[in-house]
N, C-alpha and C positions, 0 to 999 in steps of 0.2 A: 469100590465102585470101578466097573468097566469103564473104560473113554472107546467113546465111535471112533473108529478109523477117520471119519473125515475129520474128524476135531484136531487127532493127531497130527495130520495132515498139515492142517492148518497153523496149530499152534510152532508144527517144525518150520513151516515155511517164514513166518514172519520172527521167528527168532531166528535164525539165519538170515533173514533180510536186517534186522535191526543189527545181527554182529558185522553184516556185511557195511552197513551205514559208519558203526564207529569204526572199522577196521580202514574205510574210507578216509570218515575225517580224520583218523591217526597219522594214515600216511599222507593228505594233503597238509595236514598245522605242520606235520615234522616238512616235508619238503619245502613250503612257502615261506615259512618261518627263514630256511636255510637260505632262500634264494632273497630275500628281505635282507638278512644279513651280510649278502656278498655288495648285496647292493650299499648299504651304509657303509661300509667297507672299502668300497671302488673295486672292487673285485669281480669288473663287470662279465669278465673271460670268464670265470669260473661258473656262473651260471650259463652261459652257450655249452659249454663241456657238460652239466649238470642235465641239462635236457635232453642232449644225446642218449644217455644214459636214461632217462626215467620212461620217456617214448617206449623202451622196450619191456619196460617190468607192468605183470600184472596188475599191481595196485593201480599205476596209471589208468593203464585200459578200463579198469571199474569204476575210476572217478565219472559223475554226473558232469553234464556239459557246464556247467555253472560252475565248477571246481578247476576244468581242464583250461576252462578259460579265459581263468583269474590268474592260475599259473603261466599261462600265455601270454597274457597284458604284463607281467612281469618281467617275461623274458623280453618284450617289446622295444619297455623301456631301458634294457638292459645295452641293447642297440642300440637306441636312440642315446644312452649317456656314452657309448663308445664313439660316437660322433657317427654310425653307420645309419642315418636316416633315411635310405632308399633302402635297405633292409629292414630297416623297423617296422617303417608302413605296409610292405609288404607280408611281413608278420603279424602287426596290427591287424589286415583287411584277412589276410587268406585263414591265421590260426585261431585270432579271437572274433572279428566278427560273422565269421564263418561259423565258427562252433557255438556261438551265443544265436544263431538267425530267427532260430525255431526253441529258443531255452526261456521256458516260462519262469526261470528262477531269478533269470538275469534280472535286479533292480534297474528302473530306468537310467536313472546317477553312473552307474558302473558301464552301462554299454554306450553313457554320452564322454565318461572319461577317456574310454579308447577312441574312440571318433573325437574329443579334442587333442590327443596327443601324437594321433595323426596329422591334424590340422598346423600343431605345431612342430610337425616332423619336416612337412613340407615348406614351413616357413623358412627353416634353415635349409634346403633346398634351395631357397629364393621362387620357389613357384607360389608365387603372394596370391595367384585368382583361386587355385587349387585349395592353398591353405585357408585360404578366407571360409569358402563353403564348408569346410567340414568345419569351423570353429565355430561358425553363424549356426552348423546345425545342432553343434555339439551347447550352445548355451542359449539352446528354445530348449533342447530335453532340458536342462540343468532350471530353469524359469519356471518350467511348468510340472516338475518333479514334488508336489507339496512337501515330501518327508528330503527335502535338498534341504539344507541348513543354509542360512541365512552367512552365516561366516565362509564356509567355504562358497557360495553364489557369489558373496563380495571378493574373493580370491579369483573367481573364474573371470569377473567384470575387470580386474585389476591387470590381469592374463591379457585378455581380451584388448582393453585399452591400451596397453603396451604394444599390442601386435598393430594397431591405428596408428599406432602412433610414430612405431618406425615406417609405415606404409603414407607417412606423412599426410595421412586423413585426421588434421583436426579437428574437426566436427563430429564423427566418431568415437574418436578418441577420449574428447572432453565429457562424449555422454556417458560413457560406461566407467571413465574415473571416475567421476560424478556417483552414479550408481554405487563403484565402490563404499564411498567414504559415506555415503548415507545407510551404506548396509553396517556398516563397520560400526557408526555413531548407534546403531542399538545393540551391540555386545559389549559385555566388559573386558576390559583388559586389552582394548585394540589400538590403544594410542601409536604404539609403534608402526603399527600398516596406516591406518589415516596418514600418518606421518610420510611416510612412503608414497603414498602415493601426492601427497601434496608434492613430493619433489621429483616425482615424474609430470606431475602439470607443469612444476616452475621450469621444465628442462625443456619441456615440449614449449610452452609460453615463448621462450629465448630463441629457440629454434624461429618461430613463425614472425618475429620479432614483434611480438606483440609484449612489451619488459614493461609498462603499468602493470599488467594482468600477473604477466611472473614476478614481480614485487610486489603485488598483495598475496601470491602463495607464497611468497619468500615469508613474510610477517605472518601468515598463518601457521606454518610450520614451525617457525622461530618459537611463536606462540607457544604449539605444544611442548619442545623441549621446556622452557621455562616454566611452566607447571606442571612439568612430568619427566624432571631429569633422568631420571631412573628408568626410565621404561623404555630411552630411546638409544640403541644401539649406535656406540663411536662412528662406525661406517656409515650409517645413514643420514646421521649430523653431519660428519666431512661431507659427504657427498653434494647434501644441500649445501654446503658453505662454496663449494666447486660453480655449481649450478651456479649458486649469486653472485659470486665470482665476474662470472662469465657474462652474465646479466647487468654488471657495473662496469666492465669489458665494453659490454656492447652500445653502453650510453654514454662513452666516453669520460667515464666517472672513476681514472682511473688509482686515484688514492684510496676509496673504498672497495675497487676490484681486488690491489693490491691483500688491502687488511683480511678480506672474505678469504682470499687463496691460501692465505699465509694459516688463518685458521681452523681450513681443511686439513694441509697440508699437518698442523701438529699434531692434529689428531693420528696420524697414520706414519707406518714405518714401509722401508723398501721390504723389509724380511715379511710382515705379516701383510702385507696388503699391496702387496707392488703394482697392480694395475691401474689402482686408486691414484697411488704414491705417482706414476708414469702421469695420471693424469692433472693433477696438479700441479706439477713440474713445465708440464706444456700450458699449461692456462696461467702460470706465473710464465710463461719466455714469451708468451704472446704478448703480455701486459709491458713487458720489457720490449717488443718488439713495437707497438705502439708508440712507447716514451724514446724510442731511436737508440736504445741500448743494443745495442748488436750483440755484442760480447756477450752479457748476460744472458740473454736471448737464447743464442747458438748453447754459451753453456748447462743451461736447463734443458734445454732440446737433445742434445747430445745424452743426457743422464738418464734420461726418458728413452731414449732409444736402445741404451745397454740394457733397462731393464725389459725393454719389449722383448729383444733379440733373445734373452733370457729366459723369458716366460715361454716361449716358443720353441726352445730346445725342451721346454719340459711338457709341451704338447698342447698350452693353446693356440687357440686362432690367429691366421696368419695376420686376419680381419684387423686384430687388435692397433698392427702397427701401421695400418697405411695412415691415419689420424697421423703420428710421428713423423714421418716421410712429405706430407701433403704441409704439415709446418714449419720443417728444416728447408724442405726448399720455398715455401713462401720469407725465410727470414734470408735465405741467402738469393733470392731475386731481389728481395729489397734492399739488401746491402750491394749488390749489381752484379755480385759471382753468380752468371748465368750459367756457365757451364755444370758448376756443383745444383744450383736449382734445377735445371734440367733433368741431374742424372737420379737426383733422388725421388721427381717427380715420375720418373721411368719407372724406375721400383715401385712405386706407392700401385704407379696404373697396373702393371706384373700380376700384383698380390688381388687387384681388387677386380679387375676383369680377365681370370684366368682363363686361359684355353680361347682367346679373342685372335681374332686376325687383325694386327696393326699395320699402319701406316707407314710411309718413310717419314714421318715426323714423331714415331710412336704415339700416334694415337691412335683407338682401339675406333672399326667400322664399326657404328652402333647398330648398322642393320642386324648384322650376323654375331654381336655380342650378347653376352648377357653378363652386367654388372651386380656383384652381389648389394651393391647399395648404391642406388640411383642418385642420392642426394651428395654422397661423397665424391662422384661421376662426376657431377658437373662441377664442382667445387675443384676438382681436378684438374678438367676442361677450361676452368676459367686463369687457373695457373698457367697453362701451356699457351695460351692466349695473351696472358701478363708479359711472358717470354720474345712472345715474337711482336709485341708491342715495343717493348724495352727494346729488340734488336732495330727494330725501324728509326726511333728517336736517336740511337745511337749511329748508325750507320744512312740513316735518312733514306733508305733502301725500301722504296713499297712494294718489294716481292715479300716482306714480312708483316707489314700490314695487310696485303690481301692474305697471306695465309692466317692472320689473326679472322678477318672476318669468314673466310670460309670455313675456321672453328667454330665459330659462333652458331653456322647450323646443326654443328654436333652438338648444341647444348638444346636447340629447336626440338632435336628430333628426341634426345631423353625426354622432354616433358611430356611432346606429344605426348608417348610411352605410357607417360607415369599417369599423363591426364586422363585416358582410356579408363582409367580403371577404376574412377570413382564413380559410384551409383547415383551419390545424393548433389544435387546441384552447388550447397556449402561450401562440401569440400573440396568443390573443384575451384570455387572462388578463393579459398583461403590458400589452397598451394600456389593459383595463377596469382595472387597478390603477392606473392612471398617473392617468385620468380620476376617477375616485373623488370625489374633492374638490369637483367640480362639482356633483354631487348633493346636497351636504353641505350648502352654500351655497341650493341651490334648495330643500330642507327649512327652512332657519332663514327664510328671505322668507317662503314657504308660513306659515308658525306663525304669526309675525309677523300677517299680516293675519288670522288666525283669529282670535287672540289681542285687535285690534280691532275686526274686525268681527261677529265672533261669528258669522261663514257658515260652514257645515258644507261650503260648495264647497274653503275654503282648506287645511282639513282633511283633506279628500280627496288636493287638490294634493300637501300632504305626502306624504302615503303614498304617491300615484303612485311620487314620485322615489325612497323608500324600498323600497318593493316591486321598482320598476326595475332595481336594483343587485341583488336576492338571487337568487343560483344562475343569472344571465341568460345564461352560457355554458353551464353542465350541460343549462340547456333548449334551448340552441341544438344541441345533442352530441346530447341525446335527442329532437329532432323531426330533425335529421338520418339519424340511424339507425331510429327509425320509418318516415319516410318512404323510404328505402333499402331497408326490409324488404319492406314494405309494396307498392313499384311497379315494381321491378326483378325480372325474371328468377331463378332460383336459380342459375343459370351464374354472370349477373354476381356474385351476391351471395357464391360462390364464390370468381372471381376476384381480386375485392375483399381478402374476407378471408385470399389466398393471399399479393397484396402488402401488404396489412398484416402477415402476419406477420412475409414477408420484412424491411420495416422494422423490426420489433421487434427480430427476431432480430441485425440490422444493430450498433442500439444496444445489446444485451445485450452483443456480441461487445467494441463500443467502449467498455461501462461497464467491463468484466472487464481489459483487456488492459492490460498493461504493457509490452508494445513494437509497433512497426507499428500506433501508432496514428494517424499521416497518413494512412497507405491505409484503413483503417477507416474513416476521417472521411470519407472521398471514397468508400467503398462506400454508408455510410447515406446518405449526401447522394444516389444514383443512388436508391438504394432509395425514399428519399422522394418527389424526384421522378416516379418510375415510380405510385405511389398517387396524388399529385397530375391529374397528367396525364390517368391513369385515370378518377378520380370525375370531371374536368372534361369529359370526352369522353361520359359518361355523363348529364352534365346538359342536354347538347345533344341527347342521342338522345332521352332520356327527358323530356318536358316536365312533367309530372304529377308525377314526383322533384322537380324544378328549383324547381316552385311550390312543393311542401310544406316542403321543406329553408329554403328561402328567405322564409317566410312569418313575417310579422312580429310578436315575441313582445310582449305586451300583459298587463300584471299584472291578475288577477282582477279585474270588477266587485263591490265590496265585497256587493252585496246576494245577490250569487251564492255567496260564502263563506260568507255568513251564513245563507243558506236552508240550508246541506247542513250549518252548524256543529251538534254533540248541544247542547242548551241548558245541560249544566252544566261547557260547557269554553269556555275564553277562548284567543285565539292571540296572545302577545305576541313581535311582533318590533319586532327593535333594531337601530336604526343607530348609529356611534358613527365624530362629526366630531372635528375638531383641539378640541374644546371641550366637546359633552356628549353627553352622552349620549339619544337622543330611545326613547323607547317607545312603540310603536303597539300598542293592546286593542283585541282585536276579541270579542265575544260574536254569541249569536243576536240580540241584541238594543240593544246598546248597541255606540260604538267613539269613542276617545279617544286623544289622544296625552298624554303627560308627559315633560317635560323636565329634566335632572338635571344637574350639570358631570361632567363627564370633564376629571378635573386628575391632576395629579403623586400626589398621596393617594389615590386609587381605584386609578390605575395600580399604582404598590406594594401596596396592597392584595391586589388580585387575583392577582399575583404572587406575592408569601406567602399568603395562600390557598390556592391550587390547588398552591403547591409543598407546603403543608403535608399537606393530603388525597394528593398521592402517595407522606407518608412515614407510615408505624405509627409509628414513634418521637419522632413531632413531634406536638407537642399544636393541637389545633385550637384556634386563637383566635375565644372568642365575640367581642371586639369587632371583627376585621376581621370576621366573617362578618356581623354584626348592620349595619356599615359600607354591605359590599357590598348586603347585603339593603333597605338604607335606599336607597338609590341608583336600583336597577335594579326592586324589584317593588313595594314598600310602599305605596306613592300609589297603584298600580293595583290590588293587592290589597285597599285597601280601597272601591277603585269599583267593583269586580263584583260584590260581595257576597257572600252565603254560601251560596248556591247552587252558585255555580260552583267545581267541584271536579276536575280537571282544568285542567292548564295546557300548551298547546303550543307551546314556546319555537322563535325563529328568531334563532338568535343573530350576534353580530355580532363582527369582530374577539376583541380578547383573551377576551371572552366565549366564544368556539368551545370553550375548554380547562376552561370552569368547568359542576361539576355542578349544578346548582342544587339538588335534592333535599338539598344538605347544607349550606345554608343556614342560618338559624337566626334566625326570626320574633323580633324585639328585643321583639313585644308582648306573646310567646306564653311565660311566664316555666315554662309547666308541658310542655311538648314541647321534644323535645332538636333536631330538624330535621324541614325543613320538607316532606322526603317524609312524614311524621306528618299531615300536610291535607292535602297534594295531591298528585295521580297525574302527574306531566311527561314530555314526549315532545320530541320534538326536530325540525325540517326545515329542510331549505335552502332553501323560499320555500313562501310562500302558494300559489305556481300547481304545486305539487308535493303539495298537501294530498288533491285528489283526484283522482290521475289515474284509479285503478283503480277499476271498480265493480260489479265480480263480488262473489260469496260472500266471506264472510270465515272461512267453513269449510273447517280445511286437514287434508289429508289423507294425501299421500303427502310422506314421508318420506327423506331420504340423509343421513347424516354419517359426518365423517371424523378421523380420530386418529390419533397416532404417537408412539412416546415415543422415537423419533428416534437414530442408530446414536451410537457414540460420536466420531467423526470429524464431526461436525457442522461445528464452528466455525472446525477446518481448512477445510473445503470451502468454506465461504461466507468467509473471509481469502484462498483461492485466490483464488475469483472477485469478489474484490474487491465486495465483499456486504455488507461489516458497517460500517455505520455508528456506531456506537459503541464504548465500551470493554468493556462488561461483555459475558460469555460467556453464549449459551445454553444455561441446563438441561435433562435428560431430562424430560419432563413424563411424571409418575409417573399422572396420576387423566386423563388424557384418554381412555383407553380405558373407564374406565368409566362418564363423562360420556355418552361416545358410547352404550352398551351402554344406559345407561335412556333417552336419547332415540330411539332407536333402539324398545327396548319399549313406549312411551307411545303408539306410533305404528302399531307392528308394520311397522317400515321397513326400509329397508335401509342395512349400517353395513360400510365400508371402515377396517381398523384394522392399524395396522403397515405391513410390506409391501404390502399391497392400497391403503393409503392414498396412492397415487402421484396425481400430475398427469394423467397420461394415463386416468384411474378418471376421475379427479373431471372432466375433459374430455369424457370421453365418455356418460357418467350423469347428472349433478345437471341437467343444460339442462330437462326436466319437470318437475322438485319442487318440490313447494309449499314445503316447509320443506328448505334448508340448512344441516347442523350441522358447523362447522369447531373445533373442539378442536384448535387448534395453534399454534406458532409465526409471527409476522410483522415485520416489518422494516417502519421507520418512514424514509424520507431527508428530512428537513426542508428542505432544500436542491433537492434536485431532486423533486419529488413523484412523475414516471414510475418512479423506482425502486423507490418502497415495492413492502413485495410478501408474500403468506402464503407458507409453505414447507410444502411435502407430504413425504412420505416420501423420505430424503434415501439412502435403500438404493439407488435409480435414478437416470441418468445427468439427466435434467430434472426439477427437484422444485420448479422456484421459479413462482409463478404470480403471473404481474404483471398491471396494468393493461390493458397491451395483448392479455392472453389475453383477460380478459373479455368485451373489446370484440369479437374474433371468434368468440365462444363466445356465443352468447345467453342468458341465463337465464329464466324463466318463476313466477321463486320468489316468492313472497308474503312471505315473509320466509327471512332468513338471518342466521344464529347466528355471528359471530367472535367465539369465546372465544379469541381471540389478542391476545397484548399489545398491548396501543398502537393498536390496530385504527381509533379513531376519530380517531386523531393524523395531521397533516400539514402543510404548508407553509399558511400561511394567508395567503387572497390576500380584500383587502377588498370587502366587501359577496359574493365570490364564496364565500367559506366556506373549510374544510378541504379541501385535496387529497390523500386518501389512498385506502385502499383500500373505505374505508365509500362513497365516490364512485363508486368505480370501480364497486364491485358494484350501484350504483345505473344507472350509466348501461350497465352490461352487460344488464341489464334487472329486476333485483330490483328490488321496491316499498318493502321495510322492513327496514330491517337492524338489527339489534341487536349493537353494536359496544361497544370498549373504553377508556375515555382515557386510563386507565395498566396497569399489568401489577398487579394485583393475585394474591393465594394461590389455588390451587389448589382449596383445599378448599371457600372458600366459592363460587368461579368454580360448582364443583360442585351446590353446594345449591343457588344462586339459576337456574341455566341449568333445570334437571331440574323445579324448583317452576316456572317458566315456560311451560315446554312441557306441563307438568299442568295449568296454569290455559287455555294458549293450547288444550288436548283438548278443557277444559269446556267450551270456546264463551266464554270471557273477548276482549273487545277487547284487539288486544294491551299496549296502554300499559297498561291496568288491571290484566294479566294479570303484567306484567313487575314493576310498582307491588307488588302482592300478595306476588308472590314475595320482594322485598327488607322488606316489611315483618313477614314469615313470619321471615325471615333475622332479621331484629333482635330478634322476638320468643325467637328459641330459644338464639340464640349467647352464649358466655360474656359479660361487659361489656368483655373487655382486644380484644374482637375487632365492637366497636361501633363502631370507628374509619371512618371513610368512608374509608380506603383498602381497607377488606375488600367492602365493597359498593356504594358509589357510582358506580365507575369507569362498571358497566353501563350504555350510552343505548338508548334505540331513537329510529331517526333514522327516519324515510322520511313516508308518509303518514296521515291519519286514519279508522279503521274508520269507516265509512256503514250501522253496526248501527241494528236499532231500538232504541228506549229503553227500559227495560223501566220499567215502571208503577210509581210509589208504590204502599207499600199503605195509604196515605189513600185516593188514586182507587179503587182496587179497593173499598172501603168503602161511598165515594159511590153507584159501579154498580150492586153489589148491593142496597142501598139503594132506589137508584131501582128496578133490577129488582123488589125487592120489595113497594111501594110500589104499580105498574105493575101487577103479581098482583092484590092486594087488592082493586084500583078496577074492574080488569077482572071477576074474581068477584063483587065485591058489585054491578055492574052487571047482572049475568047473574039474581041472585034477584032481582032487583027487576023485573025482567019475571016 
């Protein structure tokens, strides 16, 4: 049999294509294989020389883009383990993702590994915004890859949480460990990484000092060694035992810190594990340094330092020792050899803000620094500060205390820094709680030199740092979404709020559910993502967004509060440190602080106090309130004087929960409480006092009401809703609350069925006045849960935080006559997180909210006498004021208890009314007007 020429053709061409194929993968397994090798090996040099070399040879050049750029991602990493990370990436971007752009071969997994190894190229960079995006982009591919394996996803979540975790975003962080150990829980043989990763929570836990939370990951962990000895590596046991260590360190528990250290510690040797060994060496000299053992102290610190110095000539991180440095001079400041604390704290700064332009005090300008670790920065900062404290006490020399406090703005301006860079509002609360403390400290210097110098500059100083800390994330949340609203398209602003909901809806699914909550956790976590990703794509398009969002929040200049303050109201806010209590008055005209202890006796106090105002059956105690009231107003009340009548409290910690109206003046032997003299209002900072300055004439009108089906408390125990024990009742008078608000106004009122979520979604976004007569849910624990409940007749009735937020309001004020309304999780200096917040940063001005669940009947009188006063044109606090003292004037005595009318606050801003005139002035006028007549006629006859 003849063959046709084209068959011949043919059949040459594809067996030469096919030899060409294996003669391919011959030489790629033999090359890849060799460069995998150098790599286990640490032989990182030999494949950079190895590439030189294959670049030129044939086979190279044959290999398919999928081969060339598998061999590239190796060579990547080959950079990246020589510590060459600005090489890497640049290999990573220009050799593999360049040759992979247009390669249909590439698996999605493979071209999201180079784009995360990028991501964590730049992390050791320290370029943390840079690194974050490519890691954010690199595990959406990795999520939504089906043929990803479940083990390694749970590896890349573990990656991913670690990178949160040093960027000090717990919130983050906690979701994708999380994620881990739930991926992990369905393969076998994974005890060892669950393990692991419990003791990167317990480590992160102690950090945030949150030590409950890192002592039940401690006992979880513990847990799996004891039914799985075998499976959990020496090192990751010491480690945790280090961790717990540290975590009984920190609760001053120190015979068990000791025991935990000591059992790290046996596990490990200097020869095989010296950085381990380093570090349990410092965590026992601290524990010593605690118990006032100097000696030992120094001596473990010292052992721990030969071995850093050590490890360092053998090529690690210089990183490793400023930890060492930052604790030898902490033990020999406390011992009071300030010179040697000094000079070592010199060193640690050296290592850790390289290439910085310092100080003549050596400390690094944070403008023009960049630190490789922000949290070590200030821990640093707070040492050099220890320093020139200790020099002042010793020398009594306040050129060392003002330079103590003017370090203190060098610890300001790190956090700003660090604060920037959180996306999700959490995490911003959970680092600004951690940081608290510092401000506490930069208050008491501040005084301090007032207090001797009698300069109205140090005065100021105070309050800067106090003002600093109030509502400093709400204002970041509300110049965020301002600016959002404000410079963005309505598509995007669509868009936006289309994946915000999708995230809400995410976490609603994963608050509710009681099974399939792994997959859940890894839907919100895309969800989140997908929002993330979005608003940061958006800050790049949009520059004008990017500057307003970004724009750097700054507490009122005092003379600026003061020009727009009415002359017969005073604003006192309150900071409250590990010790006292500080009060800041501010009038038109005067501003002062006062100092008070915050001890063991207040704390109780205020405790039974406010528990007592939330019970009728409990008698109010004049001596605690007469207590309280000596504490917190009394010295300032009698430095404003009696003019000022009106008080605008900005309260602080345990304070958030107390009313002050039910107080009870210890001078005032003829008034039963101290709403009887003055009208009080409530906000979450100075730079919240005037944002608004339209009319304060309001008009149109919506409320809403329900007295709610009888399967209520079924529904919300389905959806895993209820936070508490006690059941919700029908609320009998909400409909008719709603009915005279509703008439005062000539408004419009959604009652019963019509009182749904989707009503109140689609309506209240105009109104000047919202009136909510209903039930609401308080989660102390997680504050995004709280939430009001609308008409529970339809399938979505719950209205959370996160609706708010994509629902804008326009409301000048809003009415929750709902329990608990002003109650939340209270995070320091940031206030209550609840839904009195929420309706703020949704875009209401003033809220009139509740602190406990008070009766029905007077909720009824004091709301209705409210909205009569707020008709007449009353400012609202005066309006609110009037109503409660209307209330006390009519009500029987058994129902004078401040649980029937206290509860009421109004939080938000201060009316910018005019003043309406004495009628002395009016006197004076006419006077002069008539005065004026006279001189003018009797001038007129006399011509």
């Amino acid at each position: 049999m003849i063959l046709k020429i084209p068959f011949i053709c043919i059949f040459i061409f594809y067996t030469s294509m096919s030899m060409a194929t294996v003669q391919n993968d011959d030489f790629f397994n033999k090359h890849y294989q060799e460069i995998n090798q150098n790599i286990k090996q640490k032989r990182y040099e030999d494949n950079l020389q190895l590439i030189e070399n294959l670049v030129k040879q044939k086979g190279y050049k044959m290999l398919d883009c999928y081969y060339k750029g598998k061999i590239s991602h190796k060579i990547g990493v080959s950079y990246y383990l020589l510590n060459r990370e600005s090489e890497a990436i640049a290999y990573f971007k220009e050799e593999v993702l360049n040759t992979w752009e247009n390669c249909a071969k590439v698996p999605p997994s493979e071209r999201a590994n180079t784009i995360y190894n990028i991501g964590v190229s730049y992390q050791y960079l320290n370029d943390i915004e840079t690194a974050k995006l490519y890691l954010d982009e690199a595990l959406y591919i990795f999520e939504n890859d089906t043929l990803y394996s479940s083990y390694k996803l749970a590896n890349k979540y573990h990656g991913i949480g670690k990178f949160y975790k040093n960027k000090n975003d717990l919130f983050r962080a906690e979701l994708y460990f999380k994620n881990a150990i739930n991926l992990y829980k369905q393969q076998d043989n994974t005890k060892a990484k669950q393990f692991e990763v419990f003791n990167n929570l317990i480590a992160m836990s102690k950090e945030f000092k949150e030590y409950e939370k890192a002592k039940k990951y401690i006992d979880e962990a513990l847990s799996i060694h004891e039914n799985f000895p075998e499976t959990i590596p020496k090192l990751n046991l010491a480690w945790v035992y280090l961790n717990a260590g540290t975590t009984h360190l920190e609760l001053k528990e120190y015979k068990t810190a000791k025991q935990m250290a000591q059992k790290g510690l046996n596990l490990l040797t200097n020869e095989n594990k010296p950085y381990y060994f380093a570090i349990g060496l410092e965590l026992m000299a601290m524990i010593y340094l605690e118990e006032e053992k100097f000696n030992l102290a120094e001596k473990n610190l010292m052992r721990s330092l030969d071995i850093r110095n050590t490890m360092i000539e053998k090529g690690e991180s210089k990183l490793s020792i400023v930890h060492a440095y930052e604790n030898l001079s902490d033990i020999f400041i406390r011992k009071g050899d300030i010179e040697k604390g000094n000079h070592n704290l010199n060193k640690a700064f050296d290592i850790l803000v390289p290439n910085a332009s310092f100080d003549k005090e050596h400390l690094p300008i944070i403008k023009t620094s960049k630190s490789l670790d922000n949290k070590h920065l200030i821990r640093l900062i707070e040492l050099k500060i220890k320093i020139f404290k200790d020099k002042y006490k010793r020398s009594k020399d306040i050129k060392f205390l003002k330079q103590a406090l003017s370090t203190q703005h060098k610890i300001d301006s790190v956090i700003n820094r660090s604060l920037v860079s959180f996306q999700f509002e959490q995490s911003k609360l959970d680092f600004l709680n951690l940081k608290f403390e510092h401000y506490g400290k930069a208050i008491e210097d501040a005084l301090e030199l007032h207090r001797i110098t009698g300069d109205p500059f140090y005065l100021k100083e105070a309050y800067y740092f106090s003002s600093k800390t109030k509502a400093i994330v709400l204002q970041y949340e509300l110049n965020q979404a301002d600016a959002f609203q404000s410079n963005v398209s309505p598509e995007i602003v669509k868009h936006e709020q289309d994946l915000r909901a999708e995230m809400h809806a995410q976490q609603v699914l994963l608050s509710e559910a009681t099974d399939d909550k792994d997959s859940l956790l890894q839907v919100y976590t895309k969800a989140q993502y997908a929002l993330d990703s979005y608003l940061k794509e958006i800050e790049q398009k949009e520059p004008t967004y990017f500057k307003e969002k970004y724009t750097f929040i700054r507490p009122p200049k005092l003379k600026d509060i003061q020009g727009d303050l009415p002359s017969n109201m005073a604003v006192v806010e309150y900071f409250l440190s590990e010790n006292n209590i500080y009060s800041f008055w501010l009038t038109k005209n005067d501003f002062f602080s006062i100092t008070t202890p915050y001890d063991p006796t207040i704390i109780k106090a205020l405790d039974n106090f406010i528990a007592q105002c939330h019970d009728p059956k409990s008698e109010v105690s004049e001596k605690l309130s007469q207590l309280i009231f000596e504490r917190c107003l009394k010295k300032g009340i009698k430095k404003i004087g009696k003019d000022i009548k009106r008080l605008c409290i900005i309260p602080d910690g345990q304070l958030h929960k107390l009313s002050f109206e039910a107080l009870i003046d210890s001078d005032n032997k003829t008034k039963k409480y101290l709403i009887e003299d003055y009208t009080i209002s409530y906000s979450y900072s100075v730079a919240l006092l005037f944002r608004k300055q339209n009319s304060s004439f309001l008009e149109s009108y919506i409320g809403f009401s329900s007295r709610y089906s009888g399967q209520l408390n079924q529904k919300l125990k389905a959806r895993k809703r209820f936070f508490g024990s006690e059941n919700l009742m029908q609320l009998v008078l909400s409909d008719e609350e709603i009915k005279r608000g509703a008439a005062i106004f000539d408004g419009e009122m959604y009652i019963d069925n019509e009182a749904s979520l989707e009503n109140f979604l689609k309506h209240s976004s105009d109104a000047d006045i919202i009136h909510l007569s209903l039930h609401g849910l308080v989660d102390l624990d997680d504050p995004g849960r709280s939430c009001i409940l609308f008409d529970d007749n339809q399938k979505e009735f719950i209205l959370s935080a996160q609706n708010l937020y994509g629902n804008r309001l326009n409301a000048d004020l809003v009415l929750l006559s709902t329990c608990h309304s002003a109650s939340g999780k209270i995070y320091s200096g940031e206030g209550v997180q609840g839904m009195s917040k929420s309706f703020l940063l949704g875009g209401a001005h003033n809220i009139m909210s509740s602190l406990w669940n008070a009766t029905e009947a007077s909720s009824i009188a004091i709301t209705t006498s409210f909205l009569e006063n707020i008709h007449d044109g009353l400012p609202k606090d005066l309006a609110l004021h009037q109503s409660k003292l209307d209330y006390l004037s009519r009500t029987e005595p058994n129902k004078k208890h401040p649980y029937y009318w206290a509860n009421f606050i109004l939080l938000g801003e201060i009316d910018k009314t005019k003043e309406s005139i004495s009628p002395t002035i009016w006197i004076v006028i006419v006077g002069l007007f008539v005065l004026f007549f006279f001189i003018w006629h009797y001038s007129k006859r006399l011509k």
